[in-house]
N, C-alpha and C positions, 0 to 999 in steps of 0.2 A: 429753618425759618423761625422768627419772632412774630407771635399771629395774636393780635387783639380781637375779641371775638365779641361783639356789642349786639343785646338786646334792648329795644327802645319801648319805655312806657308800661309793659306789663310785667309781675312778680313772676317771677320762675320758678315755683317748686321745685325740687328737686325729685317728687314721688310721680307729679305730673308726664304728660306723653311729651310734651316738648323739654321739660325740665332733664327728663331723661335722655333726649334725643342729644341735646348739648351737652351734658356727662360722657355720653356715649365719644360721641362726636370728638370732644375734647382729650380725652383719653385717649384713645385712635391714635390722635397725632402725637399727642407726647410720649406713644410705646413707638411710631416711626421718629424719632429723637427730635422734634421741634419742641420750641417754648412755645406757651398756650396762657392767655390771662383774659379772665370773663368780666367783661365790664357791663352791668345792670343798671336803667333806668327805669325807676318803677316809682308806681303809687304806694304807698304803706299795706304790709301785709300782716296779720295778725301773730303769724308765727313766721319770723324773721329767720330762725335757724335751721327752718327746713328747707329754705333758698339753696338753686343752686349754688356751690361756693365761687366765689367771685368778688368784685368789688362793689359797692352798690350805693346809686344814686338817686335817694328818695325825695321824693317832692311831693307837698302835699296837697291837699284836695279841697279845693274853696267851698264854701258854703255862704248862703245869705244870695243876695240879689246881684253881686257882685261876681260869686262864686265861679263861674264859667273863667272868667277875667283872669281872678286871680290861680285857676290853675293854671292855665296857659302860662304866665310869669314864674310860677313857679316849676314848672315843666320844663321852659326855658331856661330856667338859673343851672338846675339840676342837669342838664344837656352842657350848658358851656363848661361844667362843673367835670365831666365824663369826658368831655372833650381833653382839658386840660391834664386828665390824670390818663387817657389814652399819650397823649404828647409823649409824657412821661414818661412813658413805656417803652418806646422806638421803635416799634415795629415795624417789620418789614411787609406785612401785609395785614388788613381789616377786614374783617366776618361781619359783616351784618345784618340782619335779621330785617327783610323787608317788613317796613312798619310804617304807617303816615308819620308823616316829615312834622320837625319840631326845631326852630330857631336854635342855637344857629347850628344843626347838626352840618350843614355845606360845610363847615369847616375840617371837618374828619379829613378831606381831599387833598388837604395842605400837608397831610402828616404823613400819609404813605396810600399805595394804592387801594381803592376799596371795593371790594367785592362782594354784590348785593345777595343774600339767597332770594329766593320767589318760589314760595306756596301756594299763591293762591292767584287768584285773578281780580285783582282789589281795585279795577273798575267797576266791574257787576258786584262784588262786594261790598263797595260804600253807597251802591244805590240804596242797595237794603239797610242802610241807618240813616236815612232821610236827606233831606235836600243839603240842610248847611253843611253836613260829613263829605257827601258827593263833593259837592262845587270846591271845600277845601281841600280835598284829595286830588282832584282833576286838575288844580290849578296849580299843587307845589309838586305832586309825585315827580316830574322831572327834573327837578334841583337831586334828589337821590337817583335815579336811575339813569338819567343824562350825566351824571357826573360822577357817575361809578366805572374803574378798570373795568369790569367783569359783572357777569351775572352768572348763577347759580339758579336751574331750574329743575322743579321739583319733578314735571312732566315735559312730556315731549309736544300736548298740546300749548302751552305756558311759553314755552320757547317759540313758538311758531307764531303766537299770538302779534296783532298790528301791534295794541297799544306798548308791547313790550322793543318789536323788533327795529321799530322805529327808531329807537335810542342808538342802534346800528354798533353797538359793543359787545365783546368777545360773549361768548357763552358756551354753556355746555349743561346739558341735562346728567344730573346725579341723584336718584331717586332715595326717599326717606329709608334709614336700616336699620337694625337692632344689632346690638352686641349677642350673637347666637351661643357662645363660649359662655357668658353670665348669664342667661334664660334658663328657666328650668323648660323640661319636656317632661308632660304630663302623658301616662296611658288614657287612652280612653276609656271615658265612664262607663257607659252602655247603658243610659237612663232607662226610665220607664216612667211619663213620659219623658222625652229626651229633654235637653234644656238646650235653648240659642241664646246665646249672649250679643249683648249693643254695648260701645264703648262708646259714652258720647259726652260734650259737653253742654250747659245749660245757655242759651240764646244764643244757638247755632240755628238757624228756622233750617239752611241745608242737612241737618242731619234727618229729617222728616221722620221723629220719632214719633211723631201721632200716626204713620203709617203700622209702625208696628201695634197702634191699639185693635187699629182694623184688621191687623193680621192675627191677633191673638182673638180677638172676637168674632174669627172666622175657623179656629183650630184651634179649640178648651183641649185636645190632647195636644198642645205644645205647651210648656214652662219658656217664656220671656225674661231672661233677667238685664236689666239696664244698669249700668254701672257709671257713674260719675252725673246722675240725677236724682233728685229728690222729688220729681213733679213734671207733669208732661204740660206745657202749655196750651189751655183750651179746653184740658181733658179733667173734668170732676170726678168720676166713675170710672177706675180702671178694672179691669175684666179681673178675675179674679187668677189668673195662671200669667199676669207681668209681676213681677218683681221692680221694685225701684229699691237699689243701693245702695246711691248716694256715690259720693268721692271714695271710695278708697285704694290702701295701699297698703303694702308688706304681707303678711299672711293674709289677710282678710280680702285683699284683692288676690292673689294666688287661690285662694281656697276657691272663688265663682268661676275663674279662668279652668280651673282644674275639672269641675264640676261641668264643665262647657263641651256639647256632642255638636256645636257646630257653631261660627259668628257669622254676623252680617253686620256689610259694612252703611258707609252714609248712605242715603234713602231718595235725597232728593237736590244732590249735584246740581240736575237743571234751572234749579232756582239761582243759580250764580254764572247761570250761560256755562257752563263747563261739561264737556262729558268723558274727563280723564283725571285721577288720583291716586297717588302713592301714599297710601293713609298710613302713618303710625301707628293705629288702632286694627288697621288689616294685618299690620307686619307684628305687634305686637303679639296677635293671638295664633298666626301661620306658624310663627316663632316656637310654640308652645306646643304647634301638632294638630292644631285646632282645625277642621276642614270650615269652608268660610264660602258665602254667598257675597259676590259681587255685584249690587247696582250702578255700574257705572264700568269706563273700561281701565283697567289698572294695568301700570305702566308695568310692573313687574309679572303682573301671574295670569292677566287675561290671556295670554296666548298659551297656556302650560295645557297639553295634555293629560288632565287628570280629571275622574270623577270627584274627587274631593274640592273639586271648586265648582262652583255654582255661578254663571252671566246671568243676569237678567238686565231691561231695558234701566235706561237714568228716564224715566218718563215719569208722571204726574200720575198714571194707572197702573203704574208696574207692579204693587200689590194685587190690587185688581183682576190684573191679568196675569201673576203667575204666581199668588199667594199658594197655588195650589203646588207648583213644583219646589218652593223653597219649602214646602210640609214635608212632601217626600226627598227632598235631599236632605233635611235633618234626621228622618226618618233611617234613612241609608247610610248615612254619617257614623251611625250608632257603634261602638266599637274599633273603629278605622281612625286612625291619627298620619294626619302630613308627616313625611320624612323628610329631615335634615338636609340628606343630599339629594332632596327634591327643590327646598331652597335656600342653599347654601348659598350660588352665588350669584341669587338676584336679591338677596336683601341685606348679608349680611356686612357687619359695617366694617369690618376692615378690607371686603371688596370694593364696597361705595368709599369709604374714605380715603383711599389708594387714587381713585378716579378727582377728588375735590382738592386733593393736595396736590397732585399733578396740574390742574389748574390755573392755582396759588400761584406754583412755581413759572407756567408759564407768563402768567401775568408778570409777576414780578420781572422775570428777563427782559418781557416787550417793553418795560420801563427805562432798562438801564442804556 
């Protein structure tokens, strides 16, 4: 297969969790012998050459009173701009990366079959960025998802969902992986006190990292380290045992991960009507050996017989109520690293990408 793989509107890192995830991804397929070409549409990033590698369609960002306007026009130039260099490419099937619709992406449908991923539930999603996001999300989302071959879902709640199934085209749930083969697997530290790590990102409100202040300022014998923030919103006075980060990557992100006797994942799911996730940021640190507390039910490792994971509730008191037991499972954690062939083959990506390419190929036959 010849696979165009399209991300709309935001820069991709390549150190980033999704930057990685499409490295990962992309690779996959071109060790099973397909052609793979990444086409980007994004706003301007500061450091251009740590993008994932790919082709890239920047448009730029209005300013003045007018400013709204003119990125919209330029968003759209840059979209028909992708469009025409996908043409070009001929491929036999399209990757694309669920994202609010932008003039004239409908046309991708004309070129070959297109097959949507879905991460998220970006009805309850675009509530949370106010009315005019809502109303335009509600109104075009079904120009992409009505007019996609396929869909691609992250969860098995996501797949089940109305506002998706409605659209009544093929699908199949293929949860987020990690390349396990290029991860490093760290021994356990065995702190004193222990350290839990948060991998998150800044104006995510679902990751309810002010939870974790109420967690550290209920347990001064736990070490907090937060990775990929510089600032809790809301929060002036952080306790004195969280750590804030910031972004990183290569050694300096290994070295916190390494240093890590237990992670917890997002905090506060509920806030996007969801109560299931395959986070990148769970799979990243399982990846590593890391034992991990889930707030919410995860597709891959909620049902896993192991003390090295941790359920608690996706509810709005779940620190509250069981700050006390995520204390003592880091506490227990101490020492103890997840094993490989505990999750080999529920996250690793040549299992999952095995399941997305068989997809591919179905879709593409029901074409022909």
């Amino acid at each position: 297969m010849r696979i165009a793989y399209i991300s709309l509107h935001w820069p991709r890192p390549a150190a980033s969790s999704i930057g990685k995830k499409i490295t990962q991804q992309t690779a996959a397929w071109r060790k099973a012998g397909h052609e793979v070409k990444f086409f980007s549409h994004m706003h301007p990033f500061e450091n251009p050459e740590r993008m994932v590698e790919g082709s890239r369609f920047i448009y730029e960002i209005g300013i003045g009173r007018l400013g709204g306007f003119k990125t919209e026009i330029n968003r759209g130039k840059a979209a028909a701009d992708l469009i025409h260099a996908v043409a070009a490419y001929h491929p036999d099937v399209i990757y694309l990366r669920w994202a609010m619709y932008v003039y004239p992406i409908q046309r991708l449908f004309r070129i070959a079959p297109v097959v949507v991923e879905i991460n998220t539930h970006d009805v309850q999603e675009h509530q949370l960025l106010g009315t005019a996001h809502n109303l335009y999300n509600r109104l075009t989302r079904g120009s992409i998802l009505g007019g996609a071959a396929g869909h691609v879902f992250a969860t098995h709640e996501l797949m089940n969902l109305q506002d998706f199934s409605k659209y009544r085209r093929p699908g199949v749930v293929v949860t987020n992986s990690v390349d396990l083969q290029a991860t490093p697997f760290y021994p356990a530290p065995n702190n004193m006190p222990p350290h839990l790590v948060f991998i998150g990102t800044p104006g995510m409100a679902w990751h309810g990292v002010d939870k974790l202040v109420e967690l550290a300022n209920a347990f001064p014998d736990l070490v907090i380290d937060l990775v990929g923030l510089n600032k809790i919103d809301g929060v002036n006075h952080l306790p004195n045992n969280i750590n804030l980060h910031g972004f990183l990557e290569g050694t300096a992100y290994e070295a916190v991960l390494a240093d890590a006797d237990a992670a917890i994942g997002t905090l506060s799911l509920h806030i996007k009507g969801m109560r299931e996730a395959a986070t990148l940021k769970i799979r990243d640190c399982a990846a590593r050996g890391i034992p991990c507390v889930l707030p919410y039910l995860d597709t891959d490792f909620t049902d896993m017989d192991s003390s090295l994971f941790l359920q608690i509730p996706n509810t709005e008191d779940n620190i509250r109520t069981h700050g006390q037991a995520i204390h003592d499972f880091v506490y227990r954690a101490r020492g103890q690293r997840v094993t490989r062939d505990m999750v080999n083959n529920r996250i690793d990506s040549r299992v999952k990408e095995t399941q997305r390419l068989d997809f591919f190929q179905k879709i593409i036959e029901s074409r022909c």
